[in-house]
C-alpha positions as CSV (number, residue, x, y, z in Angstrom):
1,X,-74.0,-10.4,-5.4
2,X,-76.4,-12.1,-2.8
3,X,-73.4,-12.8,-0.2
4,X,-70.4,-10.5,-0.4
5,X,-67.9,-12.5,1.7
6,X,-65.2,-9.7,2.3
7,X,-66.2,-7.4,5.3
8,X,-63.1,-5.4,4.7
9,X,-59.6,-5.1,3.1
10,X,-56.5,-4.6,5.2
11,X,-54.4,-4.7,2.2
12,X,-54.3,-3.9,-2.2
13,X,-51.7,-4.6,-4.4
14,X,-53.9,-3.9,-7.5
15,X,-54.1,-6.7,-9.9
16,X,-51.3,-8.3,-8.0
17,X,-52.7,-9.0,-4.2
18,X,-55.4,-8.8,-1.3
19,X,-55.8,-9.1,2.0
20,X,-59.2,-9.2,3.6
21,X,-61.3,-10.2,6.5
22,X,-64.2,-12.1,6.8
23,X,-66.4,-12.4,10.3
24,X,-69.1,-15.4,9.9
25,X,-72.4,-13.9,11.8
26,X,-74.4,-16.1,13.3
27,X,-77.9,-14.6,12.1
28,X,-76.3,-15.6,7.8
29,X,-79.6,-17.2,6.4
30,X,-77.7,-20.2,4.9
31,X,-76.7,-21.2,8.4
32,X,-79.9,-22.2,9.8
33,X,-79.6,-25.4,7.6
34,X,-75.7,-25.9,7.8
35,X,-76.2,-27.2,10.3
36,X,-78.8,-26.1,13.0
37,X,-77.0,-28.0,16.0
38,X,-73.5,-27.1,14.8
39,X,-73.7,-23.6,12.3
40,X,-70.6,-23.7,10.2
41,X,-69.6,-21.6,7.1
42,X,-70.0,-24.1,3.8
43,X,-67.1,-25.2,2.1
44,X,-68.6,-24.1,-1.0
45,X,-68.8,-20.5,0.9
46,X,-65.6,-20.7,1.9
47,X,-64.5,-21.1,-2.0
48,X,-66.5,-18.0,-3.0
49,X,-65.0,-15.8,0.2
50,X,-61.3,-16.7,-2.0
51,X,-63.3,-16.1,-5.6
52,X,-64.6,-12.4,-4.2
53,X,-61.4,-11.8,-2.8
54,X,-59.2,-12.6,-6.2
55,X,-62.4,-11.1,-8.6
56,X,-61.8,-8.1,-6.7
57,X,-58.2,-7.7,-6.6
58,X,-58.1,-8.4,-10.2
59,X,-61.0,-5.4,-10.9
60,X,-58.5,-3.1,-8.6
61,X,-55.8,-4.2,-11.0
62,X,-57.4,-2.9,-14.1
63,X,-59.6,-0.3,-13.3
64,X,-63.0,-2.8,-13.9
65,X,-61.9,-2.7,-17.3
66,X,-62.7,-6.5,-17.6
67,X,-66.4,-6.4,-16.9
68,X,-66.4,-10.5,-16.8
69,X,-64.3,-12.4,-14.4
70,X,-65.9,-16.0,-14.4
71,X,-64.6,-18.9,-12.6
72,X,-62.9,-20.8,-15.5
73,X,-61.5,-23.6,-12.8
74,X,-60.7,-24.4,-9.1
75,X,-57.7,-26.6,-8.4
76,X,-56.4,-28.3,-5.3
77,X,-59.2,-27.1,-2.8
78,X,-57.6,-28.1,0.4
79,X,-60.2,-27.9,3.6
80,X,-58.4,-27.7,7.0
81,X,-61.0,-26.2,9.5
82,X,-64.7,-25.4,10.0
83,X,-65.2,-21.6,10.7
84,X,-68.2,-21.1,13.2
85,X,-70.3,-17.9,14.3
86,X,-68.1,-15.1,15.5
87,X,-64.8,-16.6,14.4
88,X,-63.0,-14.2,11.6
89,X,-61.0,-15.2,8.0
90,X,-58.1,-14.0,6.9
91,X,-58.4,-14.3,3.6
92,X,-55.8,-14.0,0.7
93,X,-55.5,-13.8,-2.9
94,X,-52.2,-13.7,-4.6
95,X,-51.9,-13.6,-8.7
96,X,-49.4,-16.3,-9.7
97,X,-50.1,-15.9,-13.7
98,X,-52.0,-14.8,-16.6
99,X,-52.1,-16.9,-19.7
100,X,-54.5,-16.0,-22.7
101,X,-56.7,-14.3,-20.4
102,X,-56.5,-16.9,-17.8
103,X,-55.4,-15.7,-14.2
104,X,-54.7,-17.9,-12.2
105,X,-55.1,-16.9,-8.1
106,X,-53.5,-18.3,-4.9
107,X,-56.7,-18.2,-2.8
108,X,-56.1,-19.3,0.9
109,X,-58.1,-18.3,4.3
110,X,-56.7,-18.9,7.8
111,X,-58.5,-18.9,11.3
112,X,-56.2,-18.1,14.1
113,X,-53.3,-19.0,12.2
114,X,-54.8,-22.6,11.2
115,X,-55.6,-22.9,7.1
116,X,-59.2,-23.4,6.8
117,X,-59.5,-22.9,2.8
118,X,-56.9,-22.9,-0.1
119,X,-57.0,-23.3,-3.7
120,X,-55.6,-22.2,-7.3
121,X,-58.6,-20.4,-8.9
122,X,-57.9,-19.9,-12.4
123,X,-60.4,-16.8,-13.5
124,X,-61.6,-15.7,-17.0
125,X,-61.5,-12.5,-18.7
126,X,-64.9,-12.4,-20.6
127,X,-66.9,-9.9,-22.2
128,X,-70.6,-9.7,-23.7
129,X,-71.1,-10.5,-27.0
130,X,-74.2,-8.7,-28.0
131,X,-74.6,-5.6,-30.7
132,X,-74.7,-3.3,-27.4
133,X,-72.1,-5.0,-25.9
134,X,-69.5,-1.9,-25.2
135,X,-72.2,-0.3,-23.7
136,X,-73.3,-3.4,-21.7
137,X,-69.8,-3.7,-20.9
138,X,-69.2,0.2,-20.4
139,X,-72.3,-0.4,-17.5
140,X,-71.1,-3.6,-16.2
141,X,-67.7,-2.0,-15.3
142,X,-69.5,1.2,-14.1
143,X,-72.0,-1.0,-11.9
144,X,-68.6,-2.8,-10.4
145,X,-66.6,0.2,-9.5
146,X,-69.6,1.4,-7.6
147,X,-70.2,-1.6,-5.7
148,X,-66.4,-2.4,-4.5
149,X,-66.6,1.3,-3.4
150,X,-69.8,0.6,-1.6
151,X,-68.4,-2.4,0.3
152,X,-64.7,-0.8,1.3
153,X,-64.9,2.5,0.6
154,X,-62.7,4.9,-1.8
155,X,-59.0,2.9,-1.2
156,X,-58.3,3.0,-4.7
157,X,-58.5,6.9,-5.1
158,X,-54.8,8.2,-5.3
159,X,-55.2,10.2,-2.3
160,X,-56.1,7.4,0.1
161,X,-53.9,4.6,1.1
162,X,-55.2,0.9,1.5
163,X,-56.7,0.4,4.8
């Protein structure tokens, strides 16, 4: 993952809800072209700040047992406001349902109380199909714990609480 989005979660439901924030810096190398008199987050950034936050509550939710989550579909993407250098998300992902191995997210990301972001991102459970594939998978999942604890530390041991 080039761009992790999240800088930090203020709140886990496993599997059933997150609640992050994300602070736009103004030295991101995607913003020297988006746009170099007015340097805003991309929309299409903006979308994968709700995808990291749902992929990740979903991994919580099952112990990274499903070492695939790919964006099956994003509905009813709703823009409201650019988010500039300095200025902080909060960003949330809610699980509405899971059909067939289909979840579908409530992803929405606010500025100062004003909606900047929102959309139904309906995620995929996937796995590799190759003759090695449970120990791809077996990898995957280990490579994904590690990294989530990387980014926000050990919140999902049973001894700590979510920050």
């Amino acid at each position: 993952m080039k761009y992790s989005q999240l800088d930090r979660i203020l709140d886990l439901e496993p599997g059933e809800r997150l609640v992050a924030e994300r602070t736009l810096q103004p030295d991101e190398d995607y913003l020297r072209d988006h746009f170099p008199r007015f340097p805003v987050m991309p929309g299409v950034m903006m979308l994968e700040t709700l995808t990291q936050a749902a992929t990740w509550m979903i991994h919580a939710g099952d112990d990274f047992a499903s070492p695939l989550l790919l964006v099956h579909e994003v509905r009813n993407v709703k823009f409201g406001d650019f988010l500039a250098p300095h200025q902080t998300l909060q960003v949330s992902a809610t699980k509405m349902k899971e059909v067939d191995g289909i979840i579908t997210v409530k992803g929405e990301a606010s500025k100062a109380g004003r909606t900047t972001v929102s959309a139904r991102i309906l995620l995929r459970r996937d796995q590799y199909q190759v003759e090695d594939g449970g120990l791809r998978n077996a990898e995957i999942r280990r490579r994904t714990k590690k990294k989530f604890t990387e980014l926000f530390g050990d919140i999902l041991s049973p001894t700590t609480k979510s920050t």
